[in-house]
C-alpha positions as CSV (number, residue, x, y, z in Angstrom):
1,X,-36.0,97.7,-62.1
2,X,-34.6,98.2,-58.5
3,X,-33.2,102.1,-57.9
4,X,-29.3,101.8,-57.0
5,X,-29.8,103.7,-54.1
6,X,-32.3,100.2,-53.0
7,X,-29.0,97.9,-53.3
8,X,-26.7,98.3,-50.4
9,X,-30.2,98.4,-47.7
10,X,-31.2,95.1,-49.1
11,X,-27.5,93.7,-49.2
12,X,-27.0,94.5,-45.4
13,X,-30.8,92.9,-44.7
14,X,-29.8,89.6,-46.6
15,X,-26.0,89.6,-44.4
16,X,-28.0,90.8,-41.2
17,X,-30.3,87.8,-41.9
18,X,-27.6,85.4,-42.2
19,X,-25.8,86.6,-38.9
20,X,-28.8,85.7,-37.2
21,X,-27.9,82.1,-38.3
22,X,-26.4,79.8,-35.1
23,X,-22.6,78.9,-35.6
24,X,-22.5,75.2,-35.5
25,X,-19.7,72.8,-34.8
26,X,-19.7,68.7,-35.1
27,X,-17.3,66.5,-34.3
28,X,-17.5,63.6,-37.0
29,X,-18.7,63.8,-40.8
30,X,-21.9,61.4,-39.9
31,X,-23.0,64.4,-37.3
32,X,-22.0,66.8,-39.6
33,X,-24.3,65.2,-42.2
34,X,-27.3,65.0,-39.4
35,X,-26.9,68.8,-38.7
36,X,-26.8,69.7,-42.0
37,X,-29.9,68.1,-43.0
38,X,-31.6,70.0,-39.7
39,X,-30.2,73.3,-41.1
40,X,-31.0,72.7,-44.8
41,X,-29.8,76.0,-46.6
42,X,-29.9,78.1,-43.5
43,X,-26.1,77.5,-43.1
44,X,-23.5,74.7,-43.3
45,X,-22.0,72.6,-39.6
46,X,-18.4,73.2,-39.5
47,X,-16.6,69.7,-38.6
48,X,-13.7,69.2,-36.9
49,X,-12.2,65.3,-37.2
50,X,-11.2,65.4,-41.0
51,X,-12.3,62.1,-42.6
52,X,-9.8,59.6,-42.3
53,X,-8.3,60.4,-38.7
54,X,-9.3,58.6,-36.0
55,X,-11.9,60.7,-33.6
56,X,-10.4,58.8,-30.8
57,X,-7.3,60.9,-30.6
58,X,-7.1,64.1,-32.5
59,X,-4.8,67.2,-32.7
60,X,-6.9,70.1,-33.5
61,X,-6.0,72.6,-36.4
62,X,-5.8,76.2,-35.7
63,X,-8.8,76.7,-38.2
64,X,-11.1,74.6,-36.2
65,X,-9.8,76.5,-32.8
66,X,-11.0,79.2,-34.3
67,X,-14.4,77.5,-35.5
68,X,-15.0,76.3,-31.8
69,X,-14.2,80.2,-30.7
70,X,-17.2,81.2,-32.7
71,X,-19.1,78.7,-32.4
72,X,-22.7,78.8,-30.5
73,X,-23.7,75.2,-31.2
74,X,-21.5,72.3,-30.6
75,X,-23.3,68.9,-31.4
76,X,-20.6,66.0,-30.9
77,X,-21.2,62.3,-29.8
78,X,-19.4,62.5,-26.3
79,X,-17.1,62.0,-24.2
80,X,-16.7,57.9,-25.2
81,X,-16.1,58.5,-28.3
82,X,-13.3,61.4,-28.2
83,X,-12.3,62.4,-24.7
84,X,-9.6,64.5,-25.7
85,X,-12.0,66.9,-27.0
86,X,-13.7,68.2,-23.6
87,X,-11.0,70.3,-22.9
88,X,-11.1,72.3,-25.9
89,X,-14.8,72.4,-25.4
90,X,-14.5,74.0,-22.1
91,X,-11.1,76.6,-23.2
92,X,-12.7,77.2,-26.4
93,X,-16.4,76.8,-26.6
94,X,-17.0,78.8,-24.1
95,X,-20.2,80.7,-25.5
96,X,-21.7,78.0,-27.5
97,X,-24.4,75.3,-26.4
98,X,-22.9,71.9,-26.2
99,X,-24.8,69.0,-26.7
100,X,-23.4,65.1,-26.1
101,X,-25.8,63.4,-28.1
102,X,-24.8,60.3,-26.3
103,X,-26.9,61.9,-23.1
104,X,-29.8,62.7,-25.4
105,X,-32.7,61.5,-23.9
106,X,-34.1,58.1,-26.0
107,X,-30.6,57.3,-27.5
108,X,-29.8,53.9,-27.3
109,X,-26.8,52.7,-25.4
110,X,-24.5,49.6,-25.6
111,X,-21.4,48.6,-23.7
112,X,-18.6,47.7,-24.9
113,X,-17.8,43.7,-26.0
114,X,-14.5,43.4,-24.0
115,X,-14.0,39.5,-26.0
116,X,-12.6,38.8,-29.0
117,X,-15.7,36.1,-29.9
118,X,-19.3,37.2,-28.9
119,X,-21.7,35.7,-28.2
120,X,-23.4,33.2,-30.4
121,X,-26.8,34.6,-30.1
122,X,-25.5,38.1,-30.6
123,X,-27.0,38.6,-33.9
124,X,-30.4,37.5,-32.7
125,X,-31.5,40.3,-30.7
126,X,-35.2,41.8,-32.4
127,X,-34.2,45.0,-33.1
128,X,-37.7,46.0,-31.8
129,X,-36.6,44.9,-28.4
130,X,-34.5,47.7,-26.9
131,X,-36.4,50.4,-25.5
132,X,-35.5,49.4,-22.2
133,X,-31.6,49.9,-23.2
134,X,-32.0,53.6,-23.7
135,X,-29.7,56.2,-22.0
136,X,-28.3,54.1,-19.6
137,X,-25.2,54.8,-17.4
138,X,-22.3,53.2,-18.2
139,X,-20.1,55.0,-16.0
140,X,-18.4,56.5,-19.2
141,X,-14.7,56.1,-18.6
142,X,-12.0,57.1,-21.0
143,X,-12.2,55.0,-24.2
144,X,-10.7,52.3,-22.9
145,X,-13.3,49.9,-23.8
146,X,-15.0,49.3,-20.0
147,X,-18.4,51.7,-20.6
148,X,-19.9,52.5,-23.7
149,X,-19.8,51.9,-27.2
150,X,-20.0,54.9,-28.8
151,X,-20.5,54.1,-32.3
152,X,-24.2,55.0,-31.6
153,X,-24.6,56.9,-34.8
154,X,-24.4,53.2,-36.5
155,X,-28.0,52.4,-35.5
156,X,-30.5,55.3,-37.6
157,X,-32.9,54.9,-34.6
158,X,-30.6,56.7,-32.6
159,X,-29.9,59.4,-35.6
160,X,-33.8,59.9,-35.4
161,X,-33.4,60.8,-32.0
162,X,-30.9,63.2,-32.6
163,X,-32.1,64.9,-35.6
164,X,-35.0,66.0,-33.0
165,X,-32.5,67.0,-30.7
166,X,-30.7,68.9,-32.9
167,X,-33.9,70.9,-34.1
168,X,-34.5,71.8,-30.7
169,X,-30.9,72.8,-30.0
170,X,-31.4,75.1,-33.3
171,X,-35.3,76.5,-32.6
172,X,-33.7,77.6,-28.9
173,X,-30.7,79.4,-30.2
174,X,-32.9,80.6,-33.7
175,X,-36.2,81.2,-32.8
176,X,-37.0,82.9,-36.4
177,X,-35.8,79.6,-38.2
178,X,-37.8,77.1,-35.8
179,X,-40.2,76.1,-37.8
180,X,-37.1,75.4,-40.9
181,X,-35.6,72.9,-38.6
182,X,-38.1,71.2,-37.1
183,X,-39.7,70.5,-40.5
184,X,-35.8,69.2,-41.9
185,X,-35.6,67.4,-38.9
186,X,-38.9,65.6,-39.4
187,X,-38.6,64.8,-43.7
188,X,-35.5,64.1,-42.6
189,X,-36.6,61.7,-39.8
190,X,-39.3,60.3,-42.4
191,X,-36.9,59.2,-45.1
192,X,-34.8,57.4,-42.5
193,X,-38.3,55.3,-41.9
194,X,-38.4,54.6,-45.5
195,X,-34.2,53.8,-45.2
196,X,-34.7,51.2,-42.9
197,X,-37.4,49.3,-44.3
198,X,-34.8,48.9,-47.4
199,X,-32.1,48.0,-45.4
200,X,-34.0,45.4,-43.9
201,X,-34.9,43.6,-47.0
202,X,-31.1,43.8,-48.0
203,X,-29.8,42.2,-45.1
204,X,-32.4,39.4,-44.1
205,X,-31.4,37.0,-46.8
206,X,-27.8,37.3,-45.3
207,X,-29.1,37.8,-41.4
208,X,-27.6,33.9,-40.4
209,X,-24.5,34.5,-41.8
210,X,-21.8,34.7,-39.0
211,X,-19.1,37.1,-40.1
212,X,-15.9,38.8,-38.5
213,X,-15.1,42.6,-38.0
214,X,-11.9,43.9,-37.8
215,X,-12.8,46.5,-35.5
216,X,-15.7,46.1,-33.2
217,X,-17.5,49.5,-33.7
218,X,-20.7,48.0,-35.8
219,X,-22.8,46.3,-32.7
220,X,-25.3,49.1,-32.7
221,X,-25.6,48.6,-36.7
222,X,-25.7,44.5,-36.5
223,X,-28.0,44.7,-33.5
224,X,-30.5,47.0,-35.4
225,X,-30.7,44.8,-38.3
226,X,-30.0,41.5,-36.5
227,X,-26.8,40.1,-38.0
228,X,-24.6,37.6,-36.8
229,X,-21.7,39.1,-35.9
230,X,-19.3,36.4,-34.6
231,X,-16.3,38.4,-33.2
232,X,-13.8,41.3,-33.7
233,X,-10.1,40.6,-34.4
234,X,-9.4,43.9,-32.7
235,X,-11.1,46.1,-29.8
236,X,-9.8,49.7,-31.6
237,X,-9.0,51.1,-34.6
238,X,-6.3,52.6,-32.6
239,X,-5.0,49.3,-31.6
240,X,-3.4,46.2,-32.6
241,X,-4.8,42.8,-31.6
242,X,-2.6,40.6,-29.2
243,X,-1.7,37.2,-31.0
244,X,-3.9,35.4,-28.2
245,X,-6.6,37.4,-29.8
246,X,-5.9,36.5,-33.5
247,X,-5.6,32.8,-32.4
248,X,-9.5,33.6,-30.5
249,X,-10.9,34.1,-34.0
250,X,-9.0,31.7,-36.2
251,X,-10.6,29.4,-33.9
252,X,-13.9,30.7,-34.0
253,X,-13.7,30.8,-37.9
254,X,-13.0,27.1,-37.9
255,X,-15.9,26.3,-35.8
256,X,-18.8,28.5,-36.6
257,X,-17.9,28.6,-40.0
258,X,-17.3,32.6,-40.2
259,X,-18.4,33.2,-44.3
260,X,-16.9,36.5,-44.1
261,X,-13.9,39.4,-42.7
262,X,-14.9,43.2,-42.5
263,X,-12.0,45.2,-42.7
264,X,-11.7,48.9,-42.6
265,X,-9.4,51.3,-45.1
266,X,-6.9,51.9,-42.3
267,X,-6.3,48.8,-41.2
268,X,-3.4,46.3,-42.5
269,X,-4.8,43.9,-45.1
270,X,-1.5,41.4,-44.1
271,X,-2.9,41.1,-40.4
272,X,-6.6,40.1,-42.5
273,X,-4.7,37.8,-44.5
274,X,-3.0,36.5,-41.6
275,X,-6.3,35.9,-39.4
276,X,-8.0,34.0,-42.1
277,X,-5.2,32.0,-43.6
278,X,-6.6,28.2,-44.8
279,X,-10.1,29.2,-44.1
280,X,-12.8,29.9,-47.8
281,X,-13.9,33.1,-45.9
282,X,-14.3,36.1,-48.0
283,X,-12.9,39.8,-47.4
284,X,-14.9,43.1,-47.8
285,X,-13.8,46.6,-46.4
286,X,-16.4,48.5,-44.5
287,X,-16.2,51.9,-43.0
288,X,-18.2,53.4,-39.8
289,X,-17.2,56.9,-40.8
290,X,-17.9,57.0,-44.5
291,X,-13.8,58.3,-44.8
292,X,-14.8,58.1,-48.6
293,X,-17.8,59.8,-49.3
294,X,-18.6,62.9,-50.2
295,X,-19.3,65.3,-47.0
296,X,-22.4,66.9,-46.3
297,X,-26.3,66.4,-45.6
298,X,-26.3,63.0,-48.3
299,X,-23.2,60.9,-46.2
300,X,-25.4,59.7,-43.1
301,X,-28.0,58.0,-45.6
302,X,-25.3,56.8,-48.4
303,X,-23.1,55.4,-45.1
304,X,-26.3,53.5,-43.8
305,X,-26.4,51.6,-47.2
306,X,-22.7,52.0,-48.2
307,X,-22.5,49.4,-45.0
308,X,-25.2,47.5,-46.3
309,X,-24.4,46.7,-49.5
310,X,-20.8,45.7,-48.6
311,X,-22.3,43.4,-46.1
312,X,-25.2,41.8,-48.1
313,X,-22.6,41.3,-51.3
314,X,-20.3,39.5,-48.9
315,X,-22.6,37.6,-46.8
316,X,-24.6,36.2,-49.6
317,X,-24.4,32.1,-50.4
């Protein structure tokens, strides 16, 4: 039985303990979920794009002002994804270590597919073929669709890369904890192996079948797996496609014989309706942020076959 007087020391060493914690901040619930798994029950990633906005324009609560304050880690995809956010990096973050996982060293990079078909070989790309793609320059403009996609988190090889980054980022700023997040960042890195072999055998029954997205933010995921994405009724989930544009894909519906439209929660299901109007395609809803699952080290693995699924169950013959 512990004395009383033992109680308060051994309080203050457990709080002193945590303290020595870093402060992390994310910008998106999949990088929250990365970071979390990195930190494992050495402390939680704040987040600040609540699920369901759109990261590509956001108006911060006073909350997560405050969080970016304190905050001595900053992990967040970049400047393509959400340019609104450097300024309140550089006013508010002032103290903390900010890393644009986009400029990680081995991510891979794609630019932006400015058309409303692509191209018919598209989904044919080996996914072992794109080592030469990685970290390119893009000239990262605004998102105005003329640099890069930034939907890298879409393909796990690139969340492999930043896991290790991430542990890094942590060992620097935590040298006590190293060892924790370098072993979460590896069993973490290890049951993304084993993910990917299972999404593979999902998807290659369905790898020919030429589909439709509404928004164009899963080349990194269709690339990886090698689907055959056939077009994207619109550039952004942020804005509308032109009726030139909706007449682009009716017509590449008719004559590739598109099996499938991917819509997203957000978007109007008329406009879907609209788009595919005559045609036997099928519609499915899909979601590159996982709006509706649960937040926290599980989302980035439940997302990856979330997608999957959906996809498989609507491509199938």
């Amino acid at each position: 039985m512990l004395k009383p007087g033992l109680a308060l020391p051994l309080i203050v060493l457990a709080q002193a303990t945590l303290a020595e914690v870093p402060q992390v901040v994310t910008d998106i619930a999949p990088i929250q979920s990365l970071a979390a798994q990195v930190m494992g029950d050495l402390g939680g990633p704040a987040m600040i794009v609540e699920p369901g906005a759109s990261p590509h324009g956001y108006a911060l609560r006073p909350s997560q002002a405050r969080a970016l304050e304190q905050a001595d880690l900053v992990f967040w995809v970049g400047h393509p994804l959400a340019p609104w956010l450097e300024t309140p990096l550089e006013r508010l973050a002032r103290r903390a270590t900010i890393v644009e996982l986009l400029e990680t060293e081995g991510t891979i990079e794609r630019p932006f597919r400015a058309t409303a078909v692509f191209a018919p070989d598209h989904g044919e790309d080996s996914h072992e073929d794109h080592t030469d793609e990685s970290h390119q320059d893009d000239g990262h403009e605004d998102h105005d669709h003329a640099g890069t996609d930034p939907h890298a988190w879409l393909d796990p090889e690139n969340a492999k890369v930043w896991l290790g980054a991430m542990a890094e980022a942590l060992a620097q700023a935590d040298p006590e904890h190293a060892d924790t997040y370098r072993r979460n960042a590896k069993a973490a890195q290890d049951d993304l192996d084993l993910q990917i072999d299972r999404i593979e055998a999902v998807l290659r029954p369905v790898s020919d079948r030429p589909f439709v997205v509404f928004h164009d933010a899963y080349q990194y995921f269709e690339t990886r797996f090698g689907l055959a994405a056939s077009g994207a009724i619109s550039l952004s989930d942020a804005s509308a496609p032109s009726p030139a544009r909706v007449q682009d894909i009716r017509d590449e519906i008719q004559q590739y014989g598109v099996v499938c439209v991917f819509s997203e929660p957000q978007f109007n299901p008329g406009l879907v309706a609209t788009v595919f109007e005559g045609s036997n395609a099928r519609t499915a809803v899909i979601d590159p942020m996982g709006t509706q699952l649960e937040t926290g080290p599980s989302l980035y693995g439940a997302l990856l076959d979330q997608l999957a699924g959906q996809m498989a169950g609507c491509l199938k013959k």
